[in-house]
Phi, psi and omega in degrees: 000159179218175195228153165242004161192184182215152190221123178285315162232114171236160202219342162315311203257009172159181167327119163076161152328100191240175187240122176233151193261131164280105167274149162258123171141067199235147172259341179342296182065061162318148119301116186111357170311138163277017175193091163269020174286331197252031167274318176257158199283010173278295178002147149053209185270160164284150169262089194267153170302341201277313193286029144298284186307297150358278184299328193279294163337290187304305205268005176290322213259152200293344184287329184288093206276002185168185178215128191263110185254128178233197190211189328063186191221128193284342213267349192297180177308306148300328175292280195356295170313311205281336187259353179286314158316256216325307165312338168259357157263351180289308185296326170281023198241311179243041184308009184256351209267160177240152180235143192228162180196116171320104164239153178264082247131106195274149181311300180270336161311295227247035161258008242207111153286157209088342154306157178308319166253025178281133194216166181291002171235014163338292157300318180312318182300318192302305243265309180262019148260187190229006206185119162226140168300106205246164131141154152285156140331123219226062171003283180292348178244018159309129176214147175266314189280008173291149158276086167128340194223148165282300212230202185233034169238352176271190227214100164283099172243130185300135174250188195350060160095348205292127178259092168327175161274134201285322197309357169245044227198341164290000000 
């Protein structure tokens, strides 16, 4: 897998300070995506045990509330492989920390087995987030005033009881 940036303190991509992964590689080809460099999967860097440790640094200090996995889309198939280990050493290295994660992908269709993107390490993913962003990127159903979503058919869902702050969350 390869990533094309990592943003160290974003404030943008979910609650609080967060620390977020750009993955390279998406097939949606939404219209109107803000980054469309990162449909391919070549893109940006390799995704190293170093670029792990990194990021697991950037997520120690207590002002730092999660970690935001974006795109490129984490749900395609090769990202899947490459971030189910790493999430899961972020949880168990940071169980207070909340991980939230961007998909063009709707959640109960193509996450689901027997989904479109269901893969054997789906769940293992699943398992360790705490929020997931579902949908494609909707040209036309762009709203600005969304906290957190480009358009107004994706989706914030909570996952295993986890309550956002509703003020971020409207």
């Amino acid at each position: 897998m390869n990533y094309s940036i990592i943003k160290e303190f974003d404030i943008a991509d979910g609650p609080g300070v967060r620390v977020s992964l750009f993955v390279s590689g998406c097939r949606n080809h939404c219209k109107g995506c803000f980054q469309p460099e990162t449909w391919d999967f070549a893109y940006g860097k390799p995704f190293t045990e170093e670029v792990e440790d990194h990021i697991l640094e950037l997520l120690k200090p207590d002002y730092i509330q999660g970690l935001t996995l974006l795109g490129g889309d984490p749900f395609e198939e090769e990202n899947q492989r490459a971030l189910a280990p790493f999430l899961m050493r972020v949880k168990a290295e940071f169980p207070e920390k909340d991980i939230w994660c961007y998909t063009g992908y709707t959640f109960d269709v193509d996450l689901v087995k027997g989904g479109k993107k269901y893969t054997e390490v789906t769940d293992t993913i699943l398992s360790c987030l705490d929020l997931v962003v579902d949908g494609r990127f909707e040209e036309s159903l762009k709203d600005i005033t969304l906290l957190f979503r480009g358009s107004s058919n994706q989706r914030l869902i909570p996952l295993h009881g986890y309550v956002p702050p509703e003020k971020h969350t409207k």
